[in-house]
C-alpha positions as a Markdown table, in Angstrom:
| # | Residue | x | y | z |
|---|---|---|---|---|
| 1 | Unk | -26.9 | 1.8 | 1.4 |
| 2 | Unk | -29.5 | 0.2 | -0.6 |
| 3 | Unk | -30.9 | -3.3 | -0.3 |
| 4 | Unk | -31.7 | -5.8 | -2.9 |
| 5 | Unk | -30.6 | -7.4 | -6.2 |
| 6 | Unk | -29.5 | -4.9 | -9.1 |
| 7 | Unk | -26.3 | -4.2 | -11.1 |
| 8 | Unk | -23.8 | -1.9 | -10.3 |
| 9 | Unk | -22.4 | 0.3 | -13.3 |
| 10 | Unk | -20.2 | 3.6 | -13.7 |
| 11 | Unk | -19.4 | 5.3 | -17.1 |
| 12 | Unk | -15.8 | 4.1 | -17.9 |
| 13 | Unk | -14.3 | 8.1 | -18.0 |
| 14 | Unk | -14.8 | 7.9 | -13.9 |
| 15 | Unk | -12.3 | 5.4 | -13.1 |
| 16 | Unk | -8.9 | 6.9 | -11.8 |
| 17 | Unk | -6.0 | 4.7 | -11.9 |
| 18 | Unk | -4.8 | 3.9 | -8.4 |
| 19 | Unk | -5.2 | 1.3 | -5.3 |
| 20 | Unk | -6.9 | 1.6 | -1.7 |
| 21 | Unk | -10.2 | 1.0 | -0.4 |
| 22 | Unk | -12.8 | -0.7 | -3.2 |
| 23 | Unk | -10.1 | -0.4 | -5.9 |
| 24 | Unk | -10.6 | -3.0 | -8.7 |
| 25 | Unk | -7.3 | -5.2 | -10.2 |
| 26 | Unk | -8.0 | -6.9 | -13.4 |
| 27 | Unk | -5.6 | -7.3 | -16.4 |
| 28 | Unk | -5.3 | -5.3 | -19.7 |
| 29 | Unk | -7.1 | -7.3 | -22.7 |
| 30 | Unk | -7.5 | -4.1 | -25.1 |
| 31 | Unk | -6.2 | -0.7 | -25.4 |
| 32 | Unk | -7.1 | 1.5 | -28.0 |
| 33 | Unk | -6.0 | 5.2 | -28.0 |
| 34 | Unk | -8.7 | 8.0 | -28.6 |
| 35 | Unk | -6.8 | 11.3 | -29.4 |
| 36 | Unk | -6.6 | 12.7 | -25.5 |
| 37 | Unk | -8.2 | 9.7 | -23.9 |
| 38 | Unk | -7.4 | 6.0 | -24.4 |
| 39 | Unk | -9.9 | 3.1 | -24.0 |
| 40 | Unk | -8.9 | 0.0 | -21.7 |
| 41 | Unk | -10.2 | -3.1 | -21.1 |
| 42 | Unk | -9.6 | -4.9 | -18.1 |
| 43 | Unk | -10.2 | -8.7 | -17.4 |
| 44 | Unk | -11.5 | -9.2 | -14.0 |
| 45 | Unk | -12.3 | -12.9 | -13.4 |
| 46 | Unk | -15.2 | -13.5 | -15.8 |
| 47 | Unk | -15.7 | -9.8 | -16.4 |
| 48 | Unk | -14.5 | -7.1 | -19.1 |
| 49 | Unk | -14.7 | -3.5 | -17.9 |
| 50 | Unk | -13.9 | -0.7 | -20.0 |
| 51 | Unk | -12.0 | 2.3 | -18.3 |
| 52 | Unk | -11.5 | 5.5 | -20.4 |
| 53 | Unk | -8.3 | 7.1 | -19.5 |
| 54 | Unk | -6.5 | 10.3 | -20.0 |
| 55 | Unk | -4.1 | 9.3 | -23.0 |
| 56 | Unk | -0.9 | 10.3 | -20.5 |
| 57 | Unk | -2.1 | 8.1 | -17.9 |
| 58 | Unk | -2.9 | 5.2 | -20.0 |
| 59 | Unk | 0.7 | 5.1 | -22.1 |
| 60 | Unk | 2.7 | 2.8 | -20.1 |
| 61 | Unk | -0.4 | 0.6 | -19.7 |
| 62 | Unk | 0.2 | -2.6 | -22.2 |
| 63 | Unk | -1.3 | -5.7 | -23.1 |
| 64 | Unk | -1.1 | -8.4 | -20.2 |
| 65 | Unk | -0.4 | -5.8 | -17.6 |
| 66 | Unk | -2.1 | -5.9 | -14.4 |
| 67 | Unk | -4.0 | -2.7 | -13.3 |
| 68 | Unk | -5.9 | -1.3 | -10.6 |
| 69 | Unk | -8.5 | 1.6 | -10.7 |
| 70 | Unk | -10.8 | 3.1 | -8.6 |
| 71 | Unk | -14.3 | 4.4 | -9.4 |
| 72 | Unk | -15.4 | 7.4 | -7.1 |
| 73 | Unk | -18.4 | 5.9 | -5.1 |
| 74 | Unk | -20.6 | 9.4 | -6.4 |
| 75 | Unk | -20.0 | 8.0 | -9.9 |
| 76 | Unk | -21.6 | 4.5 | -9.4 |
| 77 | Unk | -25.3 | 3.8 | -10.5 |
| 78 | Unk | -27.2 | 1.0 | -9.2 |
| 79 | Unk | -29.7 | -0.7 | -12.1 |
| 80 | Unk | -32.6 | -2.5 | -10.1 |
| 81 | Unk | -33.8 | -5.5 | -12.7 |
């Protein structure tokens, strides 16, 4: 664990759709397919995060939808200011 202020980021092809322990719900604002991977955004209160999904996984994703992902905690990077 590290202490002290920073930002907390992840590249958007590590999220894996699913719910559990530090999952993030949010709702789809944009989805824009990329050959095999699809590009999501999801609104979570004040914050857009983009996901990249595989393009299977993201097709019955839609506008308005509510989704939850998860981020593999080896994939985060903290950003000290």
């Amino acid at each position: 664990m590290v202490d002290g202020p920073g930002t907390l980021t992840f590249r958007p092809e590590s999220a894996r759709l699913g719910s559990g322990e530090n999952a993030l719900t949010g709702v789809v604002t944009a989805k824009e397919y990329q050959g095999p991977h699809t590009r999501i955004d999801v609104k979570i209160g004040s914050e857009v995060l983009e996901i990249s999904l595989n393009t299977q996984d993201a097709a019955p994703l839609a506008l308005a939808d509510s989704v939850s992902f998860i981020v593999p905690p080896e994939t985060l990077w903290l950003i000290r200011p």
